[in-house]
Steps between C-alpha positions, in 0.01 A plus 500: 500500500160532440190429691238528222526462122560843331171365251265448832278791459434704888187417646423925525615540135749730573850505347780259681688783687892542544708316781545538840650421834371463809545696787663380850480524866712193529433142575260445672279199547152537392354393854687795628266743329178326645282766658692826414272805366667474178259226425219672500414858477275653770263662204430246206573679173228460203544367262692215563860544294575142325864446512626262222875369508630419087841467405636342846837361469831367714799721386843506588764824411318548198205546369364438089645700277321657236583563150285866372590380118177233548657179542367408821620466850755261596364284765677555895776212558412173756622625870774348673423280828596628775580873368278819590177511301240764491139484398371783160134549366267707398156613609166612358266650703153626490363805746900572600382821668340257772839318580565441876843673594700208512397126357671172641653286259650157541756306357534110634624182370282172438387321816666158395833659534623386826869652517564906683458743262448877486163476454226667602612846342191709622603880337244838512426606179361914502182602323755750374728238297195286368377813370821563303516147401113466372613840295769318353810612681841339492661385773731815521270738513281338765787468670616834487116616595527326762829615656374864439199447748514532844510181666694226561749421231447116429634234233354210292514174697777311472559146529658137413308199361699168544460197267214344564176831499285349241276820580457809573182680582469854510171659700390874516234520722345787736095522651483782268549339162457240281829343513710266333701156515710391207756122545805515315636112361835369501623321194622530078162598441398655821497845587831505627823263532746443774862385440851530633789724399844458635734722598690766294850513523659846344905565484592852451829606382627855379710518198761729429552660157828375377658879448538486891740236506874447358544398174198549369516496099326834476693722709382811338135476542388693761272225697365774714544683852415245763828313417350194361311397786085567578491771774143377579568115595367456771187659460453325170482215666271592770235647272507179301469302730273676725250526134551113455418399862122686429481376100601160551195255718749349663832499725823700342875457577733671356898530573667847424847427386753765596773483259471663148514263214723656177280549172622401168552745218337451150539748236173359349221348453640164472471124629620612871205698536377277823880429629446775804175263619708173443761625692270673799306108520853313478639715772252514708428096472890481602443693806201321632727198476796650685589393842449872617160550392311736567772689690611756228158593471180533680196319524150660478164311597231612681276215495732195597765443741879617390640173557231336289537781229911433513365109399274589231772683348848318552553266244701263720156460683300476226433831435519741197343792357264502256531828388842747493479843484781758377493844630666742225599831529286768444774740367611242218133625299630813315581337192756226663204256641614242154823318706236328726481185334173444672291599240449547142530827233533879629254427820598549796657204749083431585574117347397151598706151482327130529684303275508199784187658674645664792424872368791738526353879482640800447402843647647850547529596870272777650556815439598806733172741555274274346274225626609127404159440312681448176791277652257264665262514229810406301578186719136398538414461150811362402488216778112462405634382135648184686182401583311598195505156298288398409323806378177610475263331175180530278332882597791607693772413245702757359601381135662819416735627817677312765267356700705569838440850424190692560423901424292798666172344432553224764341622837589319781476539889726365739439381879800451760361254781836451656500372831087500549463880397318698192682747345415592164768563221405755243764805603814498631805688494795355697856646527599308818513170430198376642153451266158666622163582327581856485186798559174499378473844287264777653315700232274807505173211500640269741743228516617355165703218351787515227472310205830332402585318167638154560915539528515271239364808265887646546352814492628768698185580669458365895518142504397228754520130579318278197255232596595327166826433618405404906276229298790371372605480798239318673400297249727365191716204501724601782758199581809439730664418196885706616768307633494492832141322553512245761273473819603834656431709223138384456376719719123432575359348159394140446362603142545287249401720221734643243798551340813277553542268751889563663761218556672476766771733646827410364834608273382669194687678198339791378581634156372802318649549154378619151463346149724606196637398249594113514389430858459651853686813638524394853566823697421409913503195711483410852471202660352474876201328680170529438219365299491475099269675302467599106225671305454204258454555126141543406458590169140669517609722763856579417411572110821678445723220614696222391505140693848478681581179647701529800740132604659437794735145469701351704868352423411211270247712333156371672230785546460553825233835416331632196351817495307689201507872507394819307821705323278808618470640833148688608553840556192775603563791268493561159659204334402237679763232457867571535767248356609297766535124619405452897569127661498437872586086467592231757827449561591151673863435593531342149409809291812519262328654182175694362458514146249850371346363146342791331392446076731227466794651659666374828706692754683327772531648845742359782269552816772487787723727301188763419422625830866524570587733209243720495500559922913563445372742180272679794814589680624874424853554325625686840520201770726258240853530589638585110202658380302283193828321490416291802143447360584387207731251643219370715317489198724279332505250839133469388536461162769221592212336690257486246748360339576222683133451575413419094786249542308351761825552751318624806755399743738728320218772444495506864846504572523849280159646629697440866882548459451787211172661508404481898873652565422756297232632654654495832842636394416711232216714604483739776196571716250778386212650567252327277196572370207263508577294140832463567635256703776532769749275466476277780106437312670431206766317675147284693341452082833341399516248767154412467625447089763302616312286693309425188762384292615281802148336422510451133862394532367225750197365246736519199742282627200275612297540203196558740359841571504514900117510574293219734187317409185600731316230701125580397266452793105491438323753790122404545337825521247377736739429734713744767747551802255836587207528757173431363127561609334173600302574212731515212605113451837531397751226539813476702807600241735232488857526586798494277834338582797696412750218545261305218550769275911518544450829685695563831506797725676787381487460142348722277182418337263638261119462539323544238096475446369332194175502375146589613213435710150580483309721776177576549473770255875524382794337420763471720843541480617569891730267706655511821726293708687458839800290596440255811707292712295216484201386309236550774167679403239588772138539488371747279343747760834551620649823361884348545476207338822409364694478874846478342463789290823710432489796355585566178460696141309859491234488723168446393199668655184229492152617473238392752282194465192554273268338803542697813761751363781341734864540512689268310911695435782338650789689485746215347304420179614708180394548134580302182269583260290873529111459426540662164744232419798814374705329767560171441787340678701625846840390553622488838752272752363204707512605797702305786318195658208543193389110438218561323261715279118569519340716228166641433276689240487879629107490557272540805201224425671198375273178439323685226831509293569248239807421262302321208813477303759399755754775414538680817813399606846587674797508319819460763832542320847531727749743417 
């Protein structure tokens, strides 16, 4: 982010040098340097050096890339609040050879900003690296000057900057030069930007080549010699995730899933080319929703609790991931790699999935006696492609290439500032699992740095870590869009900006299938909890396509969702769109059809029986008591269903799904060892009675002619008005309480609060509410931090931030969330809890009487049931 305008000519007229980072000795405040002898050398040099700071900018992970074929640099992404940060410029200097030994240099934050930071950051910088900088160095090699010399090894400061630094001035100064003092502006057209980035939630999951396994329908191909399975797991896993943790400007968790999931075969290049990536995102969605989660796996975070992680990713707390990642073995790449349906044409299983946004990615495994640098470089860029829409435009548009893809003439330069340090990533070689700068090379004239082509060049030279891709990263349209999204899973965000906005958590049927000839080829579905989420038809972007419109109806035909999607799914190499139809939809108790029309041609799909036929078609030959016999009579029990289900006959759909179908599965197939796509039968046995339940439901409304779902009570909520401690300052008025007996509600029923509407806030819009449960309608004085004396506790605890005037407490521990400050989580549904009379809400803000509601449609929607 730059300090200076590239056009503003140097006051010296000499040429804008390279970049450059500081140098460290820690944080220290400035005062504490007052009277040391580095101020001031004993002998006054002559002439006086001038010292000028250019270039100075904020960076985080990454710094610009750029492009040798003359197209410019692409500008550094905005930081993240709250995330390390480090401070990059360059220097030009007249009468260098008169430079003190070491020259203070300070880094603080504008004196209006009140709250604890990091700041000062007061760092030595040597006469030594300011030499190399003015002479046009690049960070590497003034690093690796530096660390040849003997003294003290030291780093580039390091250091956070909250929301809220509208500046930041940087000040070289010493008695013995002419020094410097350059203030760096927050905002769009500032010199740098601060926003928030949530938290990155990767499932890994190793697949197993399907010649390992029984029956596999290609028994004579030799699938290799580590049996089907990745030897190199484990560490797979670790060096991704260890590379991610540094790449990413925010916190990572990840769950490693310990069963192997069975690939499919294809014989070519056909319209299952993604079905290994559908099938690694479906599975691993079904296991964050099982009861047992995460215990046949194991959970890796290093930057937030476990417990906390285990929330963000169980989908039954409103969790999910937003990325899956299939491990493939290595040994399957001498001319077998084309079963793994994860990716497209004679490449190897390197392929990437986001037909309902979630990206499922494909990678081979480490290999023995090598470093991991191309599996992780593998993962990295492949993840980075969720993130890369929308792309780059005017001078940095490629018209003629894939624009996700770069080559060897991008130069870029990594920084890892995990955990407050400086390392800086331009070498590695890891064969452990773990994911280190590696050694600075020694040469016959001194330290020197490798050059490395981006690993996007897929060359075969050394490759490292692409800042093109880490911008993604930071910067694109990154939303909780996956199904799992509720409060939990929101991790530390209140952005507002980008992609989807999430429903609720709830019962969704996901359906992947492909278009041919007269309709839809529906080849998985699953149904479980978590949140829905399509890429919608867009036909400038998905130019290849064709507008499918996607139904869902309910017994006497009423649409209860409507969905438009492409007939393409995005892939990352070579062709860039595979066949294939991706829906994630809503599915209420009432869900009885969805209807796929595709170029005038409809195909019908029954979504209870779906999910049912294709998890029993998941189940191996071995386990069924009479072989495909006893499959194919299950198969008929669903048939039989569907049936009965176009006939409108739910009752007796149920009574077969139950007395034929459920008896099956608990008769009829034995216990086995399963893999991680195919269920066991007691989960199969847990999907049919959920089914069951279902057609209980629509049997109910059908014979009522009503679908079984409640009107909500809307209540308006004044934003100016709260149950929270406020500063004597901030005017806000007392929230008013709501009577649950008014409304029809009663303790222990099960509600659903839903927000509705906006507010305006200084500055924003806002889309935050909270609430707590009382006993009684009594509110006390606002400088009281308990307010609301019958409060019961309730809901997923909200954390509340600090009054804007005086910076006091204001969390209770009973209040919870409805609606997230991005507004991607809506609604909560919870049970009113025992002795609960009444309800107080409030906008999620910390300065209230400045809010206003000019429209009236922030409100409170309270439906029962």
């Amino acid at each position: 982010m730059k300090q200076r305008d590239d056009s503003e000519p140097d006051s010296r007229g000499k040429p804008q040098t390279r970049r450059a980072l500081l140098t460290a000795v820690g944080a220290t405040a400035t005062s504490a340097l007052a009277g040391c002898n580095l101020w001031r050398n004993q002998t006054q040099p002559t002439p006086t050096p001038d010292v000028t700071l250019q270039d100075v900018r904020l960076v985080q992970t990454v710094e610009d890339s750029h492009l040798n074929n003359g197209s410019g640099n692409i500008s550094d992404p905005p930081l993240v609040a709250n995330e390390y940060t480090t401070v990059m410029f360059d220097l030009s200097i007249t009468n260098p050879g008169n430079l003190p030994t070491t020259m203070p240099v300070v880094v603080s934050s504008s004196p209006d900003y009140t709250k604890p930071t990091d700041f000062p950051v007061t760092t030595l910088l040597h006469k030594d690296d300011a030499k190399a900088i003015d002479s046009g160095a690049d960070p590497p090699a003034v690093f690796a000057t530096r660390q040849s010399k003997n003294r003290k090894n030291s780093a580039p400061p390091v250091f956070r900057i909250p929301k809220g630094v509208s500046e930041i001035e940087v000040t070289i100064f010493h008695a013995d030069i002419v020094g410097d003092s350059v203030t760096l502006t927050e905002g769009p057209n500032g010199d740098f930007q601060i926003g928030t980035l949530g938290t990155l939630r990767v499932g890994f999951i190793p697949v197993q080549d399907p010649g390992g396994v029984p029956n596999s329908n290609k028994p004579g191909v030799d699938w290799g010699d580590s049996n089907g399975k990745a030897k190199f797991y484990d560490r797979s896993v670790a060096s991704s995730f260890s590379f991610l943790r540094r790449a990413y400007p925010s916190k990572i968790v990840a769950y490693k899933h310990d069963y192997h999931m069975r690939g499919n075969v294809r014989s070519a290049t056909g319209p299952t080319a993604t079905m290994d990536a559908v099938d690694a995102k479906t599975t691993l969605n079904k296991i964050s929703n099982d009861s047992t989660f995460p215990s046949k796996g194991t959970i890796l975070t290093e930057d937030v609790s476990p417990s906390k992680a285990v929330n963000m990713m169980d989908a039954s707390q409103g969790g999910g991931f937003d990325v899956h990642v299939l491990i493939c073995p290595q040994d399957t790449a001498s001319g077998n790699q084309k079963y793994f349906d994860a990716h497209w044409g004679g490449n190897g299983p390197t392929g990437y999935f986001y037909g309902l946004r979630n990206a499922a990615v494909a990678a081979h495994e480490a290999q023995a006696g090598m470093d991991d640098n191309g599996h992780v470089a593998t993962t990295a860029q492949e993840i980075g492609h969720y993130f890369a829409n929308p792309l780059y435009s005017g001078a940095f548009k490629r018209t003629n290439s894939d624009q996700k893809h770069t080559n060897g003439n991008l130069v870029s330069t990594g920084y890892d500032l995990t955990d407050g340090s400086y390392t800086l990533i331009n070498d590695f070689s890891v064969k452990d699992g773990s994911f280190n700068a590696g050694p600075v090379q020694t040469g016959p004239n001194g330290p020197t740095v490798e050059t490395h082509q981006s690993y996007m060049s897929y060359g075969s030279q050394t490759r490292w870590a692409d800042s093109r891709v880490i911008e993604y990263l930071i910067e694109s349209d990154y939303s909780y869009s996956y199904g799992g999204g509720s409060a939990p899973a929101r991790g530390d965000t209140d952005s507002t900006e980008g992609g989807l906005r999430s429903q609720e958590v709830q019962p969704v049927v996901d359906l992947f299938g492909t278009p041919v000839d007269g309709g839809v080829d529906i080849q998985s579905a699953a149904a479980y909890r978590a949140t829905p989420g399509n890429t919608e038809y867009d036909p400038e972007y998905h130019t290849e396509a064709e507008p499918v419109d996607v139904v869902l109806q309910d017994p006497t035909g009423e649409v209860l969702h409507r969905t438009t999607v492409p007939d393409r799914v995005q892939g990352s190499h070579g062709h860039t769109h595979h066949p294939g139809i991706a829906v994630s939809l809503p599915f209420p108790p009432e869900g009885a059809v969805v209807h796929f029309d595709r170029g005038g041609e409809t195909t019908r799909t029954n979504p209870i029986v779906a999910p049912l036929r294709f998890a029993l078609l998941n189940v191996p030959v071995p386990p069924f008591n009479d072989g495909e016999a006893t499959m194919n009579d299950l198969l008929e029990s669903l048939r039989a269903v569907d049936g009965q289900m176009r006939e409108q006959q739910y009752g007796d759909a149920a009574d077969i799904l139950a007395e034929e179908f459920a008896n099956g599965v608990t008769n009829r197939i034995q216990p086995y060892e399963a893999l991680a796509n195919e269920p066991t039968p007691e989960q199969l046995l847990g999907l049919t009675e959920r089914m069951i339940d279902r057609l209980h439901v629509l049997a109910e409304a059908t014979e009522e002619n009503q679908t079984p779902t409640a009107t909500p009570t809307e209540v308006s909520v004044d934003p100016r008005a709260t149950y929270l401690r406020t500063a004597s300052r901030d005017s806000a008025r007392d929230a008013r309480p709501i009577e649950l007996a008014e409304l029809g509600i009663e303790p222990g029923q099960r509600v659903t609060l839903r927000r509705l509407g906006s507010y305006s806030k200084k500055g924003s819009g806002g889309e935050g509410l909270s609430a707590v449960f009382s006993a009684n309608a009594t509110l006390e004085p606002s400088e009281e931090r308990h307010r609301v004396p019958g409060a019961i506790d309730a809901g997923p605890d909200y954390e509340t931030s600090p009054t804007y005037f005086g910076d006091q407490p204001t969390d209770i521990p009973e209040d919870f969330l409805v609606s997230d400050t991005a507004g991607e989580d809506p609604s909560v549904t919870l049970e009113v809890p025992p002795e609960a009379r009444f309800l107080f809400a409030s906008a999620i803000d910390n300065r209230f009487a400045d809010n206003s509601d000019d429209d009236g449609d922030f409100r409170l929607a309270i439906s029962a049931g």
